[in-house]
N, C-alpha and C positions, 0 to 999 in steps of 0.2 A: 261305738258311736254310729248312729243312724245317717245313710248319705246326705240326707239331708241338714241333721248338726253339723255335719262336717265342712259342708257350704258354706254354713254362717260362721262355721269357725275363720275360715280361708276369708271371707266375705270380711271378717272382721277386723281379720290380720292385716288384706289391705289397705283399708281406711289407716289402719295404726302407721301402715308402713309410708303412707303419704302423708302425712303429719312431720311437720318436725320434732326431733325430739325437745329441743330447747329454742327457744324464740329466735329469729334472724334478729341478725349485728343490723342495727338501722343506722349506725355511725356511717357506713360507706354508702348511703341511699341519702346525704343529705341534698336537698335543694342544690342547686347551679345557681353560683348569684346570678342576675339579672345582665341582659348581653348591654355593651357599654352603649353610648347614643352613635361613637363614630360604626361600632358593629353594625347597628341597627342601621344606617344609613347606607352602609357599603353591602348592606341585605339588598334592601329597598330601594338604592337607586336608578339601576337598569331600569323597573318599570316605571319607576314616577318619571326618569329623563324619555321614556317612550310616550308620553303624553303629550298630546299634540297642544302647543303651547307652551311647555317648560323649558326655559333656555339653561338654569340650572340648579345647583342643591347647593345646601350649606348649613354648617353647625354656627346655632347664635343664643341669644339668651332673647326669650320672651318673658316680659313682666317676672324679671330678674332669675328667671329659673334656664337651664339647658332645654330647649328645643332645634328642632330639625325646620328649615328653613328652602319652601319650594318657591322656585323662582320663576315668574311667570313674562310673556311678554305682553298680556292680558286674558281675563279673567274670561273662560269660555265653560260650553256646557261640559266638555272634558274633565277638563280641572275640576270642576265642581263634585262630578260622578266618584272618579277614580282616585281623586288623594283625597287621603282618611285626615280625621279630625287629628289625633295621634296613632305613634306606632311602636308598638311595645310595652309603651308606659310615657311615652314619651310626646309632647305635645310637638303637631306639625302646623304651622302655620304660612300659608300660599304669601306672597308678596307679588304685586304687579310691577318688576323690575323695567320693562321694556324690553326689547330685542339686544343683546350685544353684539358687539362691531369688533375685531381686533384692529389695535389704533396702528397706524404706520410709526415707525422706532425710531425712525432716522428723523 
């Protein structure tokens, strides 16, 4: 064998050798269901509560389906920029709540 068959042999043998030889198992590569709304929310809270304007969050049903619910004390250019239409798959919809108070108990 001539050096240079002998490359192509080698040459050849690697390619073989990075191949599998039987196809990967794609049983263990299936999809991750989808993260739940209260995940996505306890993702996403820290910054949507750092938005100047937001007094708070909450899980609610818009037009009868699960959405994530941003609570405003009015509707500023903030708000508008920084919380997304949905998050995940998941519809977000702003409400202009007003400012909350903690009431006296007694």
């Amino acid at each position: 064998m001539t050096k240079g068959g002998l490359t192509l042999v080698l040459a050849g043998h690697g390619v073989a050798a990075c191949s599998p030889a039987h196809p990967p198992d794609r049983t263990s590569e299936r999809a991750m269901p989808p993260p739940s709304i209260e995940e996505v929310l306890l993702q996403h809270n820290a910054a949507w509560m750092s938005v100047p304007g937001v007094v708070g969050t909450a899980i609610g049903r818009c037009v009868g389906v699960p959405c994530i619910k941003i609570l405003v004390a009015k509707r500023t250019a903030a708000v508008e920029e920084r919380i997304p239409a949905s998050a995940e798959g998941y519809p977000v919809r702003v409400e202009v709540t007003g400012s909350f108070q903690a009431r006296d108990s007694s």
